[in-house]
C-alpha positions in Angstrom: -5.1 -15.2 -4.0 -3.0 -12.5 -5.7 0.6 -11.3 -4.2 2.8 -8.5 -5.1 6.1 -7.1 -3.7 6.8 -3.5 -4.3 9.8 -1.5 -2.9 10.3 2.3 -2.0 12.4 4.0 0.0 11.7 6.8 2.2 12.0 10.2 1.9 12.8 13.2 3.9 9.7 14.7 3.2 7.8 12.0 4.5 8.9 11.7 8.1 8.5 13.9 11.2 11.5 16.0 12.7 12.7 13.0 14.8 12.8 11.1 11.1 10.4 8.9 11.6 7.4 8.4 8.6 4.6 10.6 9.3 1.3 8.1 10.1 -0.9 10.0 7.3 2.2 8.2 4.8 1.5 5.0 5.1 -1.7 5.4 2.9 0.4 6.9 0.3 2.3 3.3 0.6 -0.9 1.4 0.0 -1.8 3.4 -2.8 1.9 2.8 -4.6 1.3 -0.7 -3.8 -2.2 -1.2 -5.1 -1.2 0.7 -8.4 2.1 -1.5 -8.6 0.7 -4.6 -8.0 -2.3 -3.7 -10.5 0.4 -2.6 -13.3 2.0 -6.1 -12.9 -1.6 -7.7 -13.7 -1.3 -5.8 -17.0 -3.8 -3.1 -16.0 -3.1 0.4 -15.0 -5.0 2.4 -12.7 -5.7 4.7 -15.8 -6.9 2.3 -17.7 -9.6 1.2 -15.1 -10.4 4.9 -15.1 -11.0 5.1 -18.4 -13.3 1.7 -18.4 -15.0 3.5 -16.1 -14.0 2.0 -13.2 -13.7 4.3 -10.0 -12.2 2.7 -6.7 -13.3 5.3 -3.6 -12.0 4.3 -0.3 -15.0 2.5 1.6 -12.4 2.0 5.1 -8.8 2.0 6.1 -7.9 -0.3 8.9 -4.0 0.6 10.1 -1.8 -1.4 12.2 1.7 0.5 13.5 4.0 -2.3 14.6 7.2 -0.2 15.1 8.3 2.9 13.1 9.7 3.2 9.2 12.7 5.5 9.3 14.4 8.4 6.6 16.2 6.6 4.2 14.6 2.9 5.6 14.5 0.9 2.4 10.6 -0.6 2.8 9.0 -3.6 1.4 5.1 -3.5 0.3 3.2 -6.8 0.1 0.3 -6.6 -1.1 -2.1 -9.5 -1.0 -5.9 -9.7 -2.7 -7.1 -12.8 -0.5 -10.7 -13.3 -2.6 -11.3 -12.5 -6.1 -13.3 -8.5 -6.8 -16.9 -8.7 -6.7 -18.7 -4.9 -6.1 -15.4 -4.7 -3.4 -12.4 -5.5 -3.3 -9.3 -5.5 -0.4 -6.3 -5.3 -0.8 -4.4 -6.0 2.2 -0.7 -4.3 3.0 2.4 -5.8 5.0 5.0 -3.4 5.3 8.6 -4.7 6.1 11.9 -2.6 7.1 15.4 -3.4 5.2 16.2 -5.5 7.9 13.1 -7.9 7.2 11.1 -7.1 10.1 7.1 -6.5 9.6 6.1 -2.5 10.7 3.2 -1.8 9.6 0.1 -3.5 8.0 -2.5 -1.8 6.1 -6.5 -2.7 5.4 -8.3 -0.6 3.3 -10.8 -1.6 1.2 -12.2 -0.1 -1.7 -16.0 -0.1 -3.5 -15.9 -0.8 -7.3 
């Protein structure tokens, strides 16, 4: 099992008028977790590109726990639970500042 931690915080541009995180965003968070924790294994996401390695989306299972918020300072885990065969999952927990889990993510791509 493979973990990363990646941190972002958000932007204006990425909530709704009432400042909360738009729900189409949170995918955007997977993908800057996958690519982080990826770049921390010594491989970019270019570099699989270039092996010729494509990763399209097979599913996205979303869970909203409670809302992210402008200017929320989020925490991404991102966990590989089995090692990549044809497909691979990453899976997402998405904490607030304040520690509490608000979201978690379960896409999983086809190699």
């Amino acid at each position: 099992m493979y973990i990363s931690e990646t941190y972002i915080r958000v932007r204006y541009g990425e909530t709704d008028q009432m400042g909360y995180v738009y729900y189409g965003n949170y995918a955007m968070y997977y993908e800057v977790g996958r690519v982080e924790s990826l770049r921390k294994l010594g491989l970019t996401y270019k570099e699989l590109e270039d092996m010729g390695i494509m990763m399209p989306v097979l599913e996205n299972k979303s869970k909203f726990l409670s809302a992210a918020l402008y200017d929320d300072h989020l925490k991404i885990i991102t966990t590989i639970r089995e090692k990549p065969g044809a497909r691979i999952r990453f899976e997402y927990d998405i904490y607030n500042g304040g520690g509490k889990l608000i979201h978690q993510g379960k896409p999983r791509w086809h190699l």
